[in-house]
Structure formats: C-alpha cells, structure tokens
N, C-alpha and C positions, 0 to 999 in steps of 0.2 A: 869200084872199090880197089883199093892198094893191092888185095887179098887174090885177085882175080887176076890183075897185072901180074904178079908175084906165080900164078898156075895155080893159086889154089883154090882153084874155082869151086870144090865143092864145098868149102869152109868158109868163100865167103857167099853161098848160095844159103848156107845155116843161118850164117849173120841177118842178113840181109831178109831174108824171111821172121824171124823174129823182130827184127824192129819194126817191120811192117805188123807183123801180129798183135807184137805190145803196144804198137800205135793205136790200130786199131780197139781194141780191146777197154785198154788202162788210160789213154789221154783224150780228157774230155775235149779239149782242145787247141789247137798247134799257134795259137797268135801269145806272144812273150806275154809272159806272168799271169796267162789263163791256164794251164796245162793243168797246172795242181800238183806240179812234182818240180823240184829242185833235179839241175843238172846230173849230178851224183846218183839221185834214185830213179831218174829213169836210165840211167846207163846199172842201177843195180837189179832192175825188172829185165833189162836185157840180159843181163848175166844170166838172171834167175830163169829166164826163158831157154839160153839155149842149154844149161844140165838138166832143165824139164825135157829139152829135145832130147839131151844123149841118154837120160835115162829112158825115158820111151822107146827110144830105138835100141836101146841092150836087153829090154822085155818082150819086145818083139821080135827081136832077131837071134832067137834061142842063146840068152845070156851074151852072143858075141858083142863085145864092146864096138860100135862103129863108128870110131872118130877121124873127123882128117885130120893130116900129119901135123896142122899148123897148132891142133889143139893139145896137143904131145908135148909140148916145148914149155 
C-alpha cells in the first residue's frame, strides 16, 4: 500500500485490515457484479469500518484517541 511506502505503516495496517474484515464479512462474493454492492458502498462499509475501529479503540484505551497521524489530516 502507498500508506506503508509513505512510513505509515500503522494506518495503513487499519486499512488494510478492514477491507479484509468487510470482505469477509459483507461481500458475498468477489467475481464483477456478484458482490451486491456498487463501488462507492463498499469503499463506504470501509469508511464505516475503520471509525468503528477508532471508536473501539478510544473505549478501550481509557478515552485516549488513538489515531495515526495519516488519519489527522
């Protein structure tokens, strides 16, 4: 990933784990125009996945926010 070249290895360690999640998960299947989701909603299940990460992890880590710097911007 661009994110990793770039040193932001543990932003794009988030990514990169969510899409595998939401693949898993939400996409019945990976062959074109079986998935059941247009380009846009699965890139907005990935959104939705990683502020379910960073919310997760601000409940867990005694309210501290813990974002990488790339998600700041």
């Amino acid at each position: 990933m661009m994110l990793d070249s770039l040193g932001e290895t543990e932003a794009a360690k988030c990514i990169e784990d969510t899409v595998i999640r939401v693949t898993r998960e939400n996409i019945k299947d990976l062959g074109a125009g079986r998935m059941g989701y247009s380009t846009t909603e699965v890139g907005d299940l990935v959104a939705a996945g990683l502020w379910a990460y960073q919310i997760f992890l601000m409940t867990h880590l005694n309210g501290r926010l813990h974002t990488p710097s790339v998600f700041l911007y």
